[in-house]
MARGUBA-249969 format. One record per residue (C-alpha): y, x, z; residue number from 1. Coordinates in steps of 0.2 Angstrom, whole numbers. Layout:
! MARGUBA-249969
   north    east      up   resi
       Y       X       Z    NUM
...
***
This chain:
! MARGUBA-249969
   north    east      up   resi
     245     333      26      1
     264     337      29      2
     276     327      36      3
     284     325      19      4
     268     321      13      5
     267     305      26      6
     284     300      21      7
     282     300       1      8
     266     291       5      9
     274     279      14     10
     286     277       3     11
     274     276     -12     12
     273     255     -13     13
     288     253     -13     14
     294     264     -24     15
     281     258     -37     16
     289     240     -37     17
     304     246     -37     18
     302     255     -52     19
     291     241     -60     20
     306     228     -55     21
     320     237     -60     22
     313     238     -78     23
     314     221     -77     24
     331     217     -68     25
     343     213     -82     26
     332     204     -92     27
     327     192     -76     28
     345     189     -71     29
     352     184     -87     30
     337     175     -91     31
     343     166     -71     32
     359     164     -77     33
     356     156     -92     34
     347     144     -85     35
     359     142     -70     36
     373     139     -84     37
     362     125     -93     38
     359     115     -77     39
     375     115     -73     40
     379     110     -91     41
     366      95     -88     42
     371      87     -72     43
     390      89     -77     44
     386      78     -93     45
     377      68     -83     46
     386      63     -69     47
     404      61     -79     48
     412      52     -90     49
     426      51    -104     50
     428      33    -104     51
     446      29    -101     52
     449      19     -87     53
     430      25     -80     54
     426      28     -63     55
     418      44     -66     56
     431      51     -79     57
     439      65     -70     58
     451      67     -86     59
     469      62     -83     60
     462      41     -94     61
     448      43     -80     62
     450      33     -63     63
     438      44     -53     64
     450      47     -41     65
     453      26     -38     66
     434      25     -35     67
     433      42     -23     68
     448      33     -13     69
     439      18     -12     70
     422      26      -6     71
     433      35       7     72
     442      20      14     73
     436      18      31     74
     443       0      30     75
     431      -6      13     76
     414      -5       9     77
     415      -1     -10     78
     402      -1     -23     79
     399      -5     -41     80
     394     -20     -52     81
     382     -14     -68     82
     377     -32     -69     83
     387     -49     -66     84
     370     -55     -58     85
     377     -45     -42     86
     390     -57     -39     87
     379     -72     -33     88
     372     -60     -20     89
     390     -54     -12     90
     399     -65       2     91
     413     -70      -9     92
     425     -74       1     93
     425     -58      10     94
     425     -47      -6     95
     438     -40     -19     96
     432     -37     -38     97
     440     -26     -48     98
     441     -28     -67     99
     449     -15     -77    100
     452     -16     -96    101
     434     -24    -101    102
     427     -13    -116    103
     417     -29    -122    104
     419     -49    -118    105
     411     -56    -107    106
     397     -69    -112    107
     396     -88    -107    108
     381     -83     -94    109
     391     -66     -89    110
     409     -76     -86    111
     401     -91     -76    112
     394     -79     -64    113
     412     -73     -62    114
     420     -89     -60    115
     408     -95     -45    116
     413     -80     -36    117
     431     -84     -39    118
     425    -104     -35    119
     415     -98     -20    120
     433     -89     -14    121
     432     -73     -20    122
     447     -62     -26    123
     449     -57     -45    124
     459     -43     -50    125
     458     -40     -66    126
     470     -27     -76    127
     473     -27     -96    128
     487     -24    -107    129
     483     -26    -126    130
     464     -31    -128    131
     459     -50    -130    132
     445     -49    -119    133
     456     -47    -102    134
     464     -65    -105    135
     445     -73    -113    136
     440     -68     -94    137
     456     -77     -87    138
     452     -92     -95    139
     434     -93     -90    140
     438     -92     -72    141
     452    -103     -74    142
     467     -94     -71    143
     482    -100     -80    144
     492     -81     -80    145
     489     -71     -96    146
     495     -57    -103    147
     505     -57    -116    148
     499     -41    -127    149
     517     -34    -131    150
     522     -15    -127    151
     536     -16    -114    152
     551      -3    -115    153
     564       0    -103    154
     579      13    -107    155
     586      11     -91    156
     572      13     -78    157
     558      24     -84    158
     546      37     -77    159
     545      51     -91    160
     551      38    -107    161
     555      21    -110    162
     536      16    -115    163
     535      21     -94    164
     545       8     -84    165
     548       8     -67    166
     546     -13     -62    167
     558     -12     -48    168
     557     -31     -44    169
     547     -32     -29    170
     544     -49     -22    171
     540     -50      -3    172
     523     -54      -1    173
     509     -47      10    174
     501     -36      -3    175
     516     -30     -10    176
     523     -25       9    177
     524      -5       8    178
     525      -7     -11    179
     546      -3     -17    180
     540      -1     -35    181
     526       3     -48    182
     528      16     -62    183
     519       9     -77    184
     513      15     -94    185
     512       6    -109    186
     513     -10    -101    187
     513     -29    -105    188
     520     -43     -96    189
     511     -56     -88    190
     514     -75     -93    191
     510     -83     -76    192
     510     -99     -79    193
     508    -108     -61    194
     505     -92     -54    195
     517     -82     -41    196
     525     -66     -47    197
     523     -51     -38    198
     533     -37     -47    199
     544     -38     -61    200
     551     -24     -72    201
     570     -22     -70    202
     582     -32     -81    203
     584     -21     -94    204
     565     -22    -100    205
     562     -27    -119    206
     547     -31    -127    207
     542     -21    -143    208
     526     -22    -155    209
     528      -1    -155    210
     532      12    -145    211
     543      18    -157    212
     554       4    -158    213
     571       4    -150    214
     584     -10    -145    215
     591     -22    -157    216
     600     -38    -158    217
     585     -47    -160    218
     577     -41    -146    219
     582     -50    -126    220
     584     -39    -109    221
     575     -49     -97    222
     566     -45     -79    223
     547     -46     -84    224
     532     -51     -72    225
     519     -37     -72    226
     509     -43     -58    227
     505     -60     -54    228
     493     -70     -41    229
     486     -88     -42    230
     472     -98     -32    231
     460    -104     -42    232
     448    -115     -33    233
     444    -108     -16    234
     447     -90     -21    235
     461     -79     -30    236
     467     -71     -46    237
     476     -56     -47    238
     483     -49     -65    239
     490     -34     -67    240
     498     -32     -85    241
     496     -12     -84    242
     477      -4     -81    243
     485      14     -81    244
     488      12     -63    245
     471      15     -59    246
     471      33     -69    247
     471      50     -62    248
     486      52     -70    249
     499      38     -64    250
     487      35     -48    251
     498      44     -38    252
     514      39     -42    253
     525      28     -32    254
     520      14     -27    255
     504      11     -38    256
     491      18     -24    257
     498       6      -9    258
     498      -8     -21    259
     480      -3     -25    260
     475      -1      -8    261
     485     -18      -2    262
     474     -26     -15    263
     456     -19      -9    264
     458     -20       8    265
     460     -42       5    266
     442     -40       9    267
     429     -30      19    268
     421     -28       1    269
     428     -21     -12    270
     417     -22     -31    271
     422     -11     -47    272
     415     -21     -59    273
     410     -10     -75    274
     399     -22     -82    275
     405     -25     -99    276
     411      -4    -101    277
     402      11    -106    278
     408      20     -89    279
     391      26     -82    280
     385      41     -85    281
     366      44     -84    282
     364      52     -69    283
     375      43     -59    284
     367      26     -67    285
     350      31     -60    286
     357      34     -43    287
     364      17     -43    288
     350      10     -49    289
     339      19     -35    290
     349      15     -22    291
     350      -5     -26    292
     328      -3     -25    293
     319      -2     -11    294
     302      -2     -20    295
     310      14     -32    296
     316      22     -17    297
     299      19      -9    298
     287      25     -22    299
     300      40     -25    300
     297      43      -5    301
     278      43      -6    302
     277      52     -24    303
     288      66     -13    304
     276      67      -1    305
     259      67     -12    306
     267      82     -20    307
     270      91      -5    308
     253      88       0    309
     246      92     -15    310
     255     108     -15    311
     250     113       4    312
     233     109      -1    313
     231     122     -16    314
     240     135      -3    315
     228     131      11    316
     213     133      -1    317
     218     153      -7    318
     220     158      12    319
     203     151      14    320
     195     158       1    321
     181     171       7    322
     186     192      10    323
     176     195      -5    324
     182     180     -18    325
     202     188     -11    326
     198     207     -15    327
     191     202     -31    328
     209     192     -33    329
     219     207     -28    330
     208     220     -38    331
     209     210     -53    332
     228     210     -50    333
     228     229     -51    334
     219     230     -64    335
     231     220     -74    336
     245     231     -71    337
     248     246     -85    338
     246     264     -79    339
     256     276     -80    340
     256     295     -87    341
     262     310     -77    342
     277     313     -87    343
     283     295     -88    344
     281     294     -69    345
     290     308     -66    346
     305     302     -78    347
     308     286     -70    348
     306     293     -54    349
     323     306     -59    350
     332     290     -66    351
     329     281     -51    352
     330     296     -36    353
     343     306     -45    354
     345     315     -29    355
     326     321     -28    356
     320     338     -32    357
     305     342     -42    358
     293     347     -28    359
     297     330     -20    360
     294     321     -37    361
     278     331     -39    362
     271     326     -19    363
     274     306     -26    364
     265     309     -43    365
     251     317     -33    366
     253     302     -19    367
     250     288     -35    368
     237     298     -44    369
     226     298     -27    370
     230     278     -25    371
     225     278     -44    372
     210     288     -38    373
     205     278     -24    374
     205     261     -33    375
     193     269     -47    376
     183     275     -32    377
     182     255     -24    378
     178     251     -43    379
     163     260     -45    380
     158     257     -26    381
***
């Protein structure tokens, strides 16, 4: 046999599968893709949220970006509350809890728990505006701020409208010491009661019942408290008349990020507490839920292994299988795969090798026809 003989049967296997595979290329790779897509549409879903205020709502109402700053605060240890039980286990006085505009109220078991972290000298912060179950909390624990519920305008200081005040009355105290101002949106003022005031609108704040309303003579300008902290018992309350400071979208702007860091960093522990909101998603809740369980996380770890062993074991038993049982294997293979004619050969060898000329084409026809002839050969033998 020629050289070109040698080379074209060389060449034979691979030529085979590639002709075999590319039949089968564009189906394979959108089928790939498509599936690709629909994972990637599965873990999204799962592991976001559109809850407003939720810390894994990446949407401008989300505050993903609050949570990420607290995981990447090298001065906190930040985690989540699922379950008001987790406060009896954490070293109170050592740790901030965070509650942002509660979807639900808490229950007579669910607020006690609260109130003996708070006893045990904890630090509350909890942030509402409108909804009832902010002040229900605040009462449980006994605080004596509330907030007030009333929509607070300012046509003189504003961000991007009056419903947006600027509270430019910033009190000196320790959590408010790199803090100049907040921006808010669609605030309420805080009633403090015996509390101290932390930051206060300007003077030409107004309280409105809707957003649309303007200034009239039955309406006061007056320097309203937005932020206010009290000691209750051994520990502290924090409320905050404006839970839009924790969004991705006013997060950033001055100074509601150093007055939330200030705030979180009261403690080397810092708790989100998403108790009574729907801010979980899925796959993000069964993370959490692994990683609080040492018995899930073990029997994940030895389910992981007995797969892999299972797994090694059905390898290890094909590459000991006898010659004879493997060239049955093989041969049965073969005999699987459709067979080709002359002609069809030959046209997907031009489609594939435009560049070949029909004497090469013919040597590879005649180089498949002798494997084909071969195998029959073994068959009978």
């Amino acid at each position: 046999m020629t050289a070109d003989s040698d080379r074209s049967s060389s060449d034979a296997p691979a030529v085979l599968e590639s002709l075999t595979s590319s039949r089968l290329s564009w189906p394979t790779v959108l089928l790939a893709v498509l599936v690709l897509v629909t994972l990637g549409a599965l873990v999204v879903g799962g592991s976001t949220s559109t809850t407003a205020f939720g810390p894994y709502n990446p949407s401008w109402d989300g505050a993903s970006n609050f949570q990420s700053a607290l995981d990447d605060d090298p001065e906190v240890e930040a985690s989540l509350i699922q379950d008001t039980s987790r406060y009896d286990d954490l070293e109170a006085a050592d740790t901030v809890a965070f509650v942002i505009a509660p979807e639900e109220t808490y229950d007579d078991e669910s607020a006690a728990t609260v109130a003996r972290f708070v006893e045990a000298g904890g630090t509350l912060v909890v942030l509402e505006n409108f909804e009832p179950q902010g002040n229900a909390l605040l009462e449980d624990v006994g605080a004596s701020a509330r907030v007030d519920g009333q929509l607070i305008r300012d046509d003189e200081y504003y961000f991007r409208g009056p419903t947006m005040p600027i509270a430019t009355g910033v009190e000196n105290h320790t959590l408010t010491a790199d803090v100049e101002q907040l921006t808010l949106n669609y605030a309420s003022a805080v009633e403090p009661g015996t509390a101290t005031t932390l930051v206060t609108t300007s003077d030409f704040a107004y309280r409105v019942d809707e957003p649309d309303e303007e200034l009239d003579d039955d309406k006061e300008l007056e320097r309203l408290p937005v932020a206010t902290i009290e000691s209750v018992e051994n520990g502290r309350v924090v409320v905050i008349g404006d839970p839009s400071i924790t969004t991705n979208a006013m997060r950033d702007e001055p100074d509601n990020a150093a007055f939330l860091t200030a705030l979180a960093r009261e403690g080397n522990t810092t708790v989100v507490d998403v108790s009574h909101s729907d801010g979980i998603p899925p796959l993000t809740a069964a993370t959490l839920v692994l990683r609080s369980s040492l018995l899930l996380q073990a029997l994940l770890g030895f389910g992981g292994i007995g797969l892999i062993a299972l797994l090694s074991s059905g390898r290890l038993t094909r590459e000991q299988l006898p010659v004879g049982r493997r060239r049955r294997s093989v041969q049965a293979a073969e005999e699987s795969t459709p067979t080709l004619s002359d002609a069809e050969r030959a046209e997907l060898l031009r489609e594939r090798h435009p560049d070949w000329d029909d004497e090469r084409i013919e040597r590879m026809i005649t180089v498949f026809n002798q494997r084909d002839s071969k195998g029959e050969k073994h068959e009978r033998d």
